[in-house]
N, C-alpha and C positions, 0 to 999 in steps of 0.2 A: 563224704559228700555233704555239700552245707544242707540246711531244712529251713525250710520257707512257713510261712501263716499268711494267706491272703484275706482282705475285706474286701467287700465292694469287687467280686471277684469277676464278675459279668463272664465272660466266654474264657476266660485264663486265659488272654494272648500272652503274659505271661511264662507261663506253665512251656508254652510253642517256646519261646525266644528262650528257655534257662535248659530247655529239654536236656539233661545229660550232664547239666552239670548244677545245679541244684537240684532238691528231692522237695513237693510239696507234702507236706503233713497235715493240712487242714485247710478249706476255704468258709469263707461265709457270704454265702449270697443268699437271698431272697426272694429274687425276681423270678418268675415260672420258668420262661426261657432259658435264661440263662442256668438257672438250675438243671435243665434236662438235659442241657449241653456239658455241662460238668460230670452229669451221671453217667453218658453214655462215654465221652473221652476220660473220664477219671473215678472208675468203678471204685476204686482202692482207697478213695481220697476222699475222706468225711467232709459234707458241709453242713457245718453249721447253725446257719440259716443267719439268725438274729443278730451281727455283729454287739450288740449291748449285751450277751449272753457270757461274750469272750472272757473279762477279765476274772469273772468268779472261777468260769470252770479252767484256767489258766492255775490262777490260785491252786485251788482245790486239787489239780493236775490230775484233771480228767482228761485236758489234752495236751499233747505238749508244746512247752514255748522255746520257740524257732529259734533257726538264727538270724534271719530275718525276717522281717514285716513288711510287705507290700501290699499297695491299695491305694488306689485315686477313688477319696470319696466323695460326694455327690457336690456337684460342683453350681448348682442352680442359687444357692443361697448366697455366693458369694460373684458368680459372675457377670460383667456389667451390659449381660443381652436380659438377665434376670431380674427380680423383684432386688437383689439385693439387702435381704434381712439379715444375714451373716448369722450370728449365733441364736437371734431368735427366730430363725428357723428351725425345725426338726430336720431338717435334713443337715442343715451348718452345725448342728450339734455331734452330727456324725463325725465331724471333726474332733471333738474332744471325745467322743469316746476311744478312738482311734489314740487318742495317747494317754488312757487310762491301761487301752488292750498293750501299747506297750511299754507303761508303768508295769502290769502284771507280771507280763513276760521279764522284763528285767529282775522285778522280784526273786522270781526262780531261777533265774540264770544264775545271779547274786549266790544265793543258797546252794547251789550247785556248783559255784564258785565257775562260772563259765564268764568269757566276756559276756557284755552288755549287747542285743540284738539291734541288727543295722534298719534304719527304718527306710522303704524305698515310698516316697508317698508322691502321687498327682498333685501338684497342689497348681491351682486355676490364679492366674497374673492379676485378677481380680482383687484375692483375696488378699493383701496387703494393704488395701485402701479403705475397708471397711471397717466400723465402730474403733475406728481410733485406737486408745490403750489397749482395749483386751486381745485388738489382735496380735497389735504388736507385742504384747507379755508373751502370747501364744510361740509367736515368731522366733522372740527371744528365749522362750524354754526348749523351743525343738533346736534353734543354733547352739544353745550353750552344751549340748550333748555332742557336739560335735570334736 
């Protein structure tokens, strides 16, 4: 069965829609609620808490890295009902951690000689129009893996 890594996991509808046929291995939520909803549906299923946590303990392989990666992260920094600060936002930053977590993870697939993990991400119609080149590098690092 394939194994999943969730960010920005909020309630794992998720988790409901892959039931049986992927396996989660880890989430990373934060938020109170969302967390106690995670604990009581998914006892078995560590979270993490801090998504910026991910890519050391990925490394380090304290946890392990998926097959894939799923997460819609926080979508305020880059939507146009929002302030629109894009990367200088902390929350738009979440964005590239999100593909350091799965730089890491490829790391170790790599080393383990596994394919490369499939990224599933939210990404807000917004986010294409903001700060010009960096998004678009952005844009073009996550297609060129494709």
């Amino acid at each position: 069965m394939l194994t999943y890594g969730s960010v920005c996991s909020g309630i794992e509808a998720v988790s409901v829609a892959w039931s049986g046929m992927m396996s989660p291995v880890w989430f990373s939520e934060i938020e109170p609620f969302p967390c106690s909803v995670l604990a009581h549906h998914y006892p078995d299923v560590p979270n993490h808490g801090d998504m910026t946590m991910l890519p050391l303990k990925i490394i380090n392989r304290e946890i392990p890295a998926p097959d894939v990666l799923v997460g819609g992260t926080p979508c305020q920094a880059f939507s146009v009902a929002g302030l629109r600060n894009s990367l200088d936002d902390e929350r738009g930053n979440l964005t590239l951690t999100l593909i350091h977590i799965l730089e890491a993870i490829d790391y170790v697939r790599f080393i383990d000689r596994k394919q490369p993990c499939v990224l599933l991400w939210e990404k807000r119609s917004g986010f294409a129009i903001h700060q010009g080149q960096r998004i678009r590098t952005l844009s073009g690092w996550i297609g060129s893996r494709t």
